[in-house]
KOLTI-245339 format. One record per residue (C-alpha): x, y, z; residue in one letter. Coordinates in Angstrom, 1 decimal, decimal comma, always signed. Layout:
BEGIN
R/X/Y/Z/A
...
This chain:
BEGIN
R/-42,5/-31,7/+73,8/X
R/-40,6/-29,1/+73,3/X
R/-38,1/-30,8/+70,5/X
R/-41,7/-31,5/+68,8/X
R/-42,7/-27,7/+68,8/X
R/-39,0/-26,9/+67,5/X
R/-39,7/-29,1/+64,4/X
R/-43,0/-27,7/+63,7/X
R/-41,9/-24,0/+64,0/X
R/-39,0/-25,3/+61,4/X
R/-41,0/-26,5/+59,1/X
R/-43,4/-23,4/+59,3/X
R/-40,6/-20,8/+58,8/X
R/-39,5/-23,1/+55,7/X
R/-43,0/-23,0/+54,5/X
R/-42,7/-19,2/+54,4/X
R/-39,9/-18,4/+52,8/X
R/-40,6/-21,0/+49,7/X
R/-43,4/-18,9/+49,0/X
R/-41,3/-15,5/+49,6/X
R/-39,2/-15,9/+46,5/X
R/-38,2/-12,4/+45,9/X
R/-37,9/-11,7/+41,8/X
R/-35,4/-9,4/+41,0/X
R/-36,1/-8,8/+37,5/X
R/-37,8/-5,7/+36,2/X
R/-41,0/-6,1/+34,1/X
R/-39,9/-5,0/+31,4/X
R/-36,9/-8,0/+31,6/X
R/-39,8/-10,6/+31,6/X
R/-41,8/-9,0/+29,0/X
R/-38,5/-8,8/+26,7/X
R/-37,6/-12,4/+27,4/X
R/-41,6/-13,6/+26,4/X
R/-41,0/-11,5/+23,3/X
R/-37,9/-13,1/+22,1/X
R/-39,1/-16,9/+22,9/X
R/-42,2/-15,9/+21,0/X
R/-40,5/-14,2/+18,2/X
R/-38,0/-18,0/+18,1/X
R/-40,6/-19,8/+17,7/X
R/-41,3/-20,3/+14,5/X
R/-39,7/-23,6/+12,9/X
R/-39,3/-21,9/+9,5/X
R/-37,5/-19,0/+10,9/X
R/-34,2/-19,8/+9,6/X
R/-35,9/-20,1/+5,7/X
R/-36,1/-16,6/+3,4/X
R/-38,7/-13,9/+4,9/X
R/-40,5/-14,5/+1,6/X
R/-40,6/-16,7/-2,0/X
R/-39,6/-13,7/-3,8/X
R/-36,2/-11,8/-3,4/X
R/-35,6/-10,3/-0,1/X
R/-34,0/-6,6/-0,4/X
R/-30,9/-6,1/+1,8/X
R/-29,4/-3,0/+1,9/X
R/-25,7/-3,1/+2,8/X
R/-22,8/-0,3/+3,9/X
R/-19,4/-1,0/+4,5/X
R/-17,5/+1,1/+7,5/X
R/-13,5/+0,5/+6,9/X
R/-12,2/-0,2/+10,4/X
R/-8,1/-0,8/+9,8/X
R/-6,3/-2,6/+7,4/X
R/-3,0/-3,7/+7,1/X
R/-0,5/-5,9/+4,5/X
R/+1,3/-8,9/+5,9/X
R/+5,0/-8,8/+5,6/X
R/+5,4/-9,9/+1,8/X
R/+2,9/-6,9/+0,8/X
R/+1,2/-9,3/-1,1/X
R/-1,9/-10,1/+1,2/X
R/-4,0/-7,1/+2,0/X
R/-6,3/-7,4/+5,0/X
R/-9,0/-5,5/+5,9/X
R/-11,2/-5,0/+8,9/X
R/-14,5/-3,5/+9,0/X
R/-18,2/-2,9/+10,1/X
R/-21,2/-4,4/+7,7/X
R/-24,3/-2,7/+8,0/X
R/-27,1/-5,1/+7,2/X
R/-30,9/-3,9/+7,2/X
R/-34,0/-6,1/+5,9/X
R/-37,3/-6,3/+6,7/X
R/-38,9/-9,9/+7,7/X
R/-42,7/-10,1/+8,5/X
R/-42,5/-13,6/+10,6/X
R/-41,0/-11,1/+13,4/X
R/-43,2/-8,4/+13,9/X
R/-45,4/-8,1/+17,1/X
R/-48,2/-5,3/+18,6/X
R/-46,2/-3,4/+21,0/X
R/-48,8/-3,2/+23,4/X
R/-49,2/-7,2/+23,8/X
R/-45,3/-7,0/+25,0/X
R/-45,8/-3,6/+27,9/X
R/-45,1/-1,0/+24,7/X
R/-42,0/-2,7/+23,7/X
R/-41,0/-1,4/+20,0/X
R/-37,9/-3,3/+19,1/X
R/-35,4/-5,9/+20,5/X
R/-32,0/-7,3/+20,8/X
R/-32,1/-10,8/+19,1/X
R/-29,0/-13,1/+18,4/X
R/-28,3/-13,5/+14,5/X
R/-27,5/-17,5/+15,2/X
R/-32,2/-17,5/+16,2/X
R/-32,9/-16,0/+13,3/X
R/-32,5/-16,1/+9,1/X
R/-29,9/-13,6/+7,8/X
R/-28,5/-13,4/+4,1/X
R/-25,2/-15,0/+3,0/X
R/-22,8/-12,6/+1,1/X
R/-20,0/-14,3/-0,6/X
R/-16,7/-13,5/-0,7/X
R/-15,2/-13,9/-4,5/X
R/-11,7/-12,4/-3,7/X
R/-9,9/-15,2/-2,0/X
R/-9,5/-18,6/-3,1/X
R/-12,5/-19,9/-1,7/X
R/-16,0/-17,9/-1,3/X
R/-16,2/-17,4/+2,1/X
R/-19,5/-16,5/+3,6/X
R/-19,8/-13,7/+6,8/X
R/-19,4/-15,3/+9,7/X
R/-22,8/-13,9/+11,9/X
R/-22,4/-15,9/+14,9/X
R/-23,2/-14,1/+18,2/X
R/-23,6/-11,0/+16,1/X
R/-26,5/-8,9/+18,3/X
R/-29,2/-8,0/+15,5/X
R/-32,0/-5,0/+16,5/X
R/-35,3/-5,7/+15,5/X
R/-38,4/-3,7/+15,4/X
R/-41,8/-4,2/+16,1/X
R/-42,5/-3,6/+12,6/X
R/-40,0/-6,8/+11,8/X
R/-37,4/-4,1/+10,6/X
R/-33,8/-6,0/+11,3/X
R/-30,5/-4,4/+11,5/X
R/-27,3/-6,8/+11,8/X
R/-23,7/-5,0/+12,4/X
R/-21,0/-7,9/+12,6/X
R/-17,5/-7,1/+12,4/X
R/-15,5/-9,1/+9,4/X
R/-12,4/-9,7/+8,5/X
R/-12,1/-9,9/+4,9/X
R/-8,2/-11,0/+2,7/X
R/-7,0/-10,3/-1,1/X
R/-4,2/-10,7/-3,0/X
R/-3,0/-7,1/-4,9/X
R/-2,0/-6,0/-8,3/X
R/+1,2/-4,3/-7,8/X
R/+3,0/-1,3/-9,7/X
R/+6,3/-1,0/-8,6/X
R/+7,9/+1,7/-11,1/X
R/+7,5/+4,2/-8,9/X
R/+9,0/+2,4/-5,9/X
R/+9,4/+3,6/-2,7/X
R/+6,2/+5,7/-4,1/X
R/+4,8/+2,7/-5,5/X
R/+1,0/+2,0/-5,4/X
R/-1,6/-1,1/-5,1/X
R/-4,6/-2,0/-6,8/X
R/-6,5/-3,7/-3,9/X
R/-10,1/-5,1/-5,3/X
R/-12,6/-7,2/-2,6/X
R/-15,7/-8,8/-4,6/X
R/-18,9/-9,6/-2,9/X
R/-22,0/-11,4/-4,1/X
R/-24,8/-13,7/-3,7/X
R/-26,2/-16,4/-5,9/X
R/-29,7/-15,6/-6,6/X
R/-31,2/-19,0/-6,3/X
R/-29,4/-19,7/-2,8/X
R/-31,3/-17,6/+0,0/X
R/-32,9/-15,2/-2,7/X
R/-31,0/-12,1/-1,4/X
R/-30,6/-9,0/-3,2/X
R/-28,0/-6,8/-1,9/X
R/-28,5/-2,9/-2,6/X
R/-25,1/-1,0/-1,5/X
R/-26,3/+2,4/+0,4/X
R/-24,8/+5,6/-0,3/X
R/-22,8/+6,8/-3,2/X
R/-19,6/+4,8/-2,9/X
R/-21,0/+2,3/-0,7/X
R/-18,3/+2,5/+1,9/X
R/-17,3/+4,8/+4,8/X
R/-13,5/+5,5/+5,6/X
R/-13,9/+7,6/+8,9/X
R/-10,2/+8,3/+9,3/X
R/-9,6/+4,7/+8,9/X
R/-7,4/+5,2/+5,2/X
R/-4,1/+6,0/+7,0/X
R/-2,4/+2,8/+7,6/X
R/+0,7/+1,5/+8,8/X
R/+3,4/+2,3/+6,1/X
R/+0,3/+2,8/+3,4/X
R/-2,4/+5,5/+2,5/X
R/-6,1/+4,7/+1,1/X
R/-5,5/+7,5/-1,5/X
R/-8,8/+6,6/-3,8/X
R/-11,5/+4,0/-3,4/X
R/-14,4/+3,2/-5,5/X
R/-17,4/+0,9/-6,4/X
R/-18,7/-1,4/-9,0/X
R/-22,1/-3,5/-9,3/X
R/-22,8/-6,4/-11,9/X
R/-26,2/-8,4/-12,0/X
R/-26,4/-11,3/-14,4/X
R/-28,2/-14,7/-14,6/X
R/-25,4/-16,3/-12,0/X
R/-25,0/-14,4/-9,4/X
R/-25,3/-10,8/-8,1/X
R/-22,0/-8,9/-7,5/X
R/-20,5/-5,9/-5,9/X
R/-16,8/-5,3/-5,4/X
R/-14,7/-2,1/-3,8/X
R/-11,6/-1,1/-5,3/X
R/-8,7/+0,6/-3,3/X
R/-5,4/+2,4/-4,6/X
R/-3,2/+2,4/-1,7/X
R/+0,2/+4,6/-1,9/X
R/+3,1/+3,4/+0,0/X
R/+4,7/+5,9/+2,7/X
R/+7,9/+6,0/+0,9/X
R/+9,6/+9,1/+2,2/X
R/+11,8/+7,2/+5,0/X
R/+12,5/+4,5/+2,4/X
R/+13,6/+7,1/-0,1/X
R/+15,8/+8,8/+2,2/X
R/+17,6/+5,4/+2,0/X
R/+17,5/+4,5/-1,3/X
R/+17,2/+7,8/-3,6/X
R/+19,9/+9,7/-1,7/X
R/+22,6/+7,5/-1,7/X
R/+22,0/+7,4/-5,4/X
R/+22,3/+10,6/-5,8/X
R/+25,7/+10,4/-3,7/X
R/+27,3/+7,6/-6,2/X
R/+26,0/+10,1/-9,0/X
R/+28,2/+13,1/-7,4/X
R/+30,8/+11,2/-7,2/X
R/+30,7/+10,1/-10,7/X
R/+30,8/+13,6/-11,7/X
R/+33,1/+14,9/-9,1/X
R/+35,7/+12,4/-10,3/X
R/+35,6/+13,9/-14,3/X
R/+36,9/+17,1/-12,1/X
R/+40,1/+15,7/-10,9/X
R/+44,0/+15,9/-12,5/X
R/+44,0/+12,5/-14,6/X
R/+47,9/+11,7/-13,8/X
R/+46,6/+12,0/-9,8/X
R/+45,7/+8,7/-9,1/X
R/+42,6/+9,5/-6,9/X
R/+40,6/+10,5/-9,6/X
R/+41,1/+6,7/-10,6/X
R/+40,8/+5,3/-7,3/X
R/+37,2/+7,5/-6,9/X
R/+35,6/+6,3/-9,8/X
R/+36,6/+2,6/-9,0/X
R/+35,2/+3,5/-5,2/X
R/+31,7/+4,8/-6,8/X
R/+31,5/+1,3/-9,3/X
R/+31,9/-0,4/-6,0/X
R/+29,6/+1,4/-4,4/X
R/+27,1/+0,6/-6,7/X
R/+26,9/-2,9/-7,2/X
R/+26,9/-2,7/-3,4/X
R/+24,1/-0,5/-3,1/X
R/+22,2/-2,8/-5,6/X
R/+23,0/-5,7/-2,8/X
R/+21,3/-3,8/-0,3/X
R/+18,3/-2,5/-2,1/X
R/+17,4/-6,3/-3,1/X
R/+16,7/-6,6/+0,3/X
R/+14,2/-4,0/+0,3/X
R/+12,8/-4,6/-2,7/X
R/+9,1/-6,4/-2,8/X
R/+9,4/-9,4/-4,8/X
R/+5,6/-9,8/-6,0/X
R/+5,7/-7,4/-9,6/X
R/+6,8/-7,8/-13,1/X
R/+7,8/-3,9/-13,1/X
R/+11,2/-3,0/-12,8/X
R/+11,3/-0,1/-10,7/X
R/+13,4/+3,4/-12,8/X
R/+15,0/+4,0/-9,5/X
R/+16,9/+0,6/-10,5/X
R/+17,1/+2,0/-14,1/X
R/+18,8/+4,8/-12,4/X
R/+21,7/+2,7/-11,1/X
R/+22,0/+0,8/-13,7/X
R/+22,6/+4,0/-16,5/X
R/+24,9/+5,5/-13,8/X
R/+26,9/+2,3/-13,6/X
R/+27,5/+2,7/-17,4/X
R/+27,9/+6,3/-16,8/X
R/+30,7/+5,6/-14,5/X
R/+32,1/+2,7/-16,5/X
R/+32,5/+4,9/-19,2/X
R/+34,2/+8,2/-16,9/X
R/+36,8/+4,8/-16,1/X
R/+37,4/+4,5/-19,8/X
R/+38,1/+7,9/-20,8/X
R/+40,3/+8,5/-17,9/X
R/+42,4/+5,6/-19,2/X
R/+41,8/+6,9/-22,6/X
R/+43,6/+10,8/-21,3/X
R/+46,0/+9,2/-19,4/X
R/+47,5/+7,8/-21,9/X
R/+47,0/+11,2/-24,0/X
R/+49,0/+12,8/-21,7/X
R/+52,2/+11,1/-21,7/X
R/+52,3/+10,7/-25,7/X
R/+55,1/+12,6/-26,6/X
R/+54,6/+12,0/-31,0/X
R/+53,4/+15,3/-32,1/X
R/+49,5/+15,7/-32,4/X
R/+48,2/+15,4/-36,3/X
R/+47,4/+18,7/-37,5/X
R/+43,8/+17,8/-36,9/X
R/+43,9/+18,2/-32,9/X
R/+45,9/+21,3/-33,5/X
R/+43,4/+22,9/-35,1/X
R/+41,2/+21,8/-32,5/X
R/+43,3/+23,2/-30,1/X
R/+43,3/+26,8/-31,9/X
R/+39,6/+27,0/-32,2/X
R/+39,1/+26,4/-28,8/X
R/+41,5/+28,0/-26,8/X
R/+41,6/+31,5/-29,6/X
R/+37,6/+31,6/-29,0/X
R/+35,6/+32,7/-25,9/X
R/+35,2/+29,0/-25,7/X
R/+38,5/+29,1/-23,6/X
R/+36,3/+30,1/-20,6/X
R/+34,2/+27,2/-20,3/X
R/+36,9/+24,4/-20,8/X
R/+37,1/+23,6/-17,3/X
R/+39,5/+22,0/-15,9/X
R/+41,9/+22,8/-17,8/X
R/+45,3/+20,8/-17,1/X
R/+49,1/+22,5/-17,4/X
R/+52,1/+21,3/-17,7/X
R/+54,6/+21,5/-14,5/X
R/+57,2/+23,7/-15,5/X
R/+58,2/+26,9/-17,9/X
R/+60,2/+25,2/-20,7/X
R/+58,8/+25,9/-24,0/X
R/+61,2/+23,6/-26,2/X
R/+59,8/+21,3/-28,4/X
R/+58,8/+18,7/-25,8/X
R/+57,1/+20,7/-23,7/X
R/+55,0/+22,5/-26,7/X
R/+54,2/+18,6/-27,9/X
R/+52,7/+17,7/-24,2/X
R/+51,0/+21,1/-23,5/X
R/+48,9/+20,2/-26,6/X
R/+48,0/+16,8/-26,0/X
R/+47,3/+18,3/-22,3/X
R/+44,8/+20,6/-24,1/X
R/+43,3/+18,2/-26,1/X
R/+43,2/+15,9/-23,5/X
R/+41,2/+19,1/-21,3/X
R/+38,7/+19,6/-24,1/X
R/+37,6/+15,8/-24,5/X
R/+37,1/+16,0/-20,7/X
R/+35,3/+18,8/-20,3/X
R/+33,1/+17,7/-23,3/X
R/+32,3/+14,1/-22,0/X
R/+32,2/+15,2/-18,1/X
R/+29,3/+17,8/-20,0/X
R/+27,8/+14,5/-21,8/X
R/+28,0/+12,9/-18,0/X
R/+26,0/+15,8/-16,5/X
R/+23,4/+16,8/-18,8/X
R/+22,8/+12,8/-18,8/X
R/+22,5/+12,4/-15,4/X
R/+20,2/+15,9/-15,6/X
R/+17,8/+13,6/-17,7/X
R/+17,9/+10,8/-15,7/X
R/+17,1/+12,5/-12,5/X
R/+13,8/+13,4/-14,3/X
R/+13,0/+10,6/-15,7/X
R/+13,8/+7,8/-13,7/X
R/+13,8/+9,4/-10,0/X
R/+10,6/+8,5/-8,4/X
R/+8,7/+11,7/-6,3/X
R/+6,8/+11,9/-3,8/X
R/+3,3/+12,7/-5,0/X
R/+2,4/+15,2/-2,4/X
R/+5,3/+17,7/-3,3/X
C-alpha cells in the first residue's frame, strides 16, 4: 500500500510541473520572433521589391587600407551603407505590441548586387549574416563590412615622394536585379581619420558616375603619397654625400695622390649606392625616378673631375715652355682682380726663379685656372641638378 501511494504521488508531482513550464522570454522577444517569421514568409521575397527600378542609396565609410609588399595591390577595407525601401516588409505596429522596426538577417531577405569592375573578375558584396534594420514602414538599412582589391597606376619620378593613382569601380547591370544605385553625399565616401596608412597618406579622393545602356557605374579615385622621409634620409643624403665628395676632390693638390684616390672612392661609391637603391626600388612603373638621374649625371660628373685630374697632372710636370697663348692667359688672370677668385691656386716648392722654375710655375698657373674653371662648371652643375632632379617632400 504504501509503494502504491508513493507511485501515485510521483506521478501527480510530475503532472504538475509539466504544466509549470516557466517562459523566460519577455513579450516583446515573442512578439519580435512572430514578426520576423511573418515578415519571411513570402516565397517571392528574395525577387526585386518592384518591376520597375528599385532606388538604393549607397555611402562608403573607408575603414583601413593597406598595399601588399610589391605596392602593386591596394586593399581597402570599409563600411557600405545600403538603404532601400521594399513594401513586401512593412507591417501595423500595433498588430506586433508597437514594434516599429526590426533586426532581420540579409541571407531572409532580397538585397541589391553591386559589382566590382576593378579586379579581374566582377565580384559581388558578400551580404551573408550581415544584420539589416528594417522599419515598419519596409524602410531597410544594410551595413556589411567589405573588403574590396585594385591594381594602381604608379608615378615613380618623384620617388621616395612618389604617388598612386588608386581607382575602385562599382556598378550594376540594369537588367539583373533592377537596382539603381544613388551615391549620398557630395563625394560619396567618408574618411573619418581612416587616410593615414601604414607608409602611405590618402592625400585627395574623388568621385565619378556613368549611366549608359549596359550597365550603371560609379567608381572612387584615390591619390595616395608615400611617407618617404625615412626613405629619403637613406637615399637622398648619401647622394648628396658622393656629390661633396665629388667637389671636395676638385679642391685638393693634383700631384697628392688622395685627390686621385677620393674621386676613384666616390665612383665606387656610386655604383655601389645604385646596388643598394635597386633593392628599394618598386619594380611596377615605366618612370625612371630623377633621384636615379641624379646619380647617374654625378657619375659623369665625377668621371669627368677623374679626367681632368689626369689631364693637370700631366700639365704639371711638362717642362716645354707654354705657347704664348697660355701665357697670355696667365697674365690676364693673375694681373686682374680675377687673381682672387682662382682658388686653389697651386705653387711651386721652392724659391728658384731660373728658367725651369719660371716654365713649371706657369703650367702650375694654368693648370690652377682650368681647375678652378671646371670644379666651377662641377658646382653650378650640381646646383642645377639638386633642383631639378632632387625629389622634396611636398609638405615643406
Amino acid at each position: 500500500m504504501d509503494v502504491l501511494s508513493f507511485a501515485l504521488l510521483f506521478i501527480f508531482v510530475n503532472s504538475i510541473r509539466s504544466e509549470c513550464v516557466i517562459d523566460n522570454r519577455s513579450k516583446n522577444t515573442v512578439w519580435e520572433q512572430k514578426l520576423r517569421e511573418d515578415l519571411t514568409a513570402c516565397d517571392s521575397r528574395y525577387q526585386p521589391p518592384s518591376t520597375n527600378e528599385t532606388l538604393v542609396n549607397i555611402s562608403f565609410t573607408l575603414k583601413s587600407f593597406y598595399f601588399e609588399h610589391d605596392e602593386e595591390i591596394f586593399t581597402i577595407s570599409s563600411w557600405v551603407f545600403l538603404t532601400w525601401n521594399d513594401l513586401r516588409l512593412t507591417w501595423n505596429p500595433d498588430n506586433y505590441d508597437g514594434i516599429t522596426e526590426i533586426l532581420l538577417s540579409s541571407m531572409k531577405i532580397w538585397t541589391p548586387k553591386l559589382s566590382h569592375y576593378s579586379s579581374s573578375g566582377e565580384d559581388e558584396f558578400d551580404y551573408i549574416m550581415t544584420a539589416c534594420r528594417i522599419t515598419a514602414k519596409g524602410h531597410i538599412t544594410c551595413i556589411p563590412r567589405v573588403v574590396h582589391q585594385t591594381v594602381c597606376s604608379t608615378k615613380l619620378t618623384h620617388w621616395p615622394f612618389d604617388t598612386q593613382n588608386c581607382t575602385f569601380e562599382f556598378g550594376s547591370k540594369p537588367g539583373l536585379d533592377r537596382a539603381k544605385f544613388v551615391l549620398d553625399g557630395a563625394r560619396g565616401i567618408k574618411m573619418l581619420g581612416a587616410e593615414y596608412g601604414p607608409g602611405w597618406t590618402i592625400v585627395d579622393f574623388s568621385k565619378s558616375e556613368t549611366n549608359d545602356s549596359e550597365s550603371i557605374k560609379f567608381s572612387f579615385n584615390f591619390i595616395l603619397q608615400r611617407e618617404g622621409v625615412g626613405l629619403a634620409a637613406i637615399v637622398i643624403v648619401p647622394s648628396l654625400v658622393l656629390s661633396f665628395i665629388t667637389v671636395w676632390s676638385m679642391t685638393l693638390n693634383v700631384d697628392d695622390q688622395i685627390r686621385l684616390g677620393m674621386l676613384c672612392f666616390g665612383l665606387l661609391g656610386h655604383f655601389t649606392f645604385l646596388q643598394e637603391i635597386n633593392s628599394d626600388l618598386p619594380k611596377h612603373s615605366a618612370d625612371t625616378p630623377t633621384v636615379l638621374l641624379y646619380l647617374r649625371s654625378s657619375i659623369i660628373l665625377t668621371l669627368l673631375a677623374i679626367g681632368i685630374t689626369f689631364l693637370l697632372m700631366h700639365l704639371c710636370k711638362k717642362s716645354k715652355p707654354p705657347s704664348n697663348f697660355i701665357v697670355t692667359i696667365n697674365e690676364k688672370v693673375f694681373e686682374s682682380y680675377a687673381r682672387y677668385i682662382i682658388w686653389p691656386k697651386w705653387n711651386t716648392t721652392g724659391e728658384n726663379q731660373n728658367d725651369v722654375a719660371k716654365i713649371l710655375t706657369a703650367w702650375i698657373d694654368f693648370a690652377s685656372i682650368i681647375n678652378f674653371v671646371f670644379m666651377l662648371i662641377i658646382v653650378v652643375t650640381y646646383t642645377v641638378m639638386y633642383s631639378i632632379y632632387i625629389p622634396k617632400d611636398p609638405d615643406f
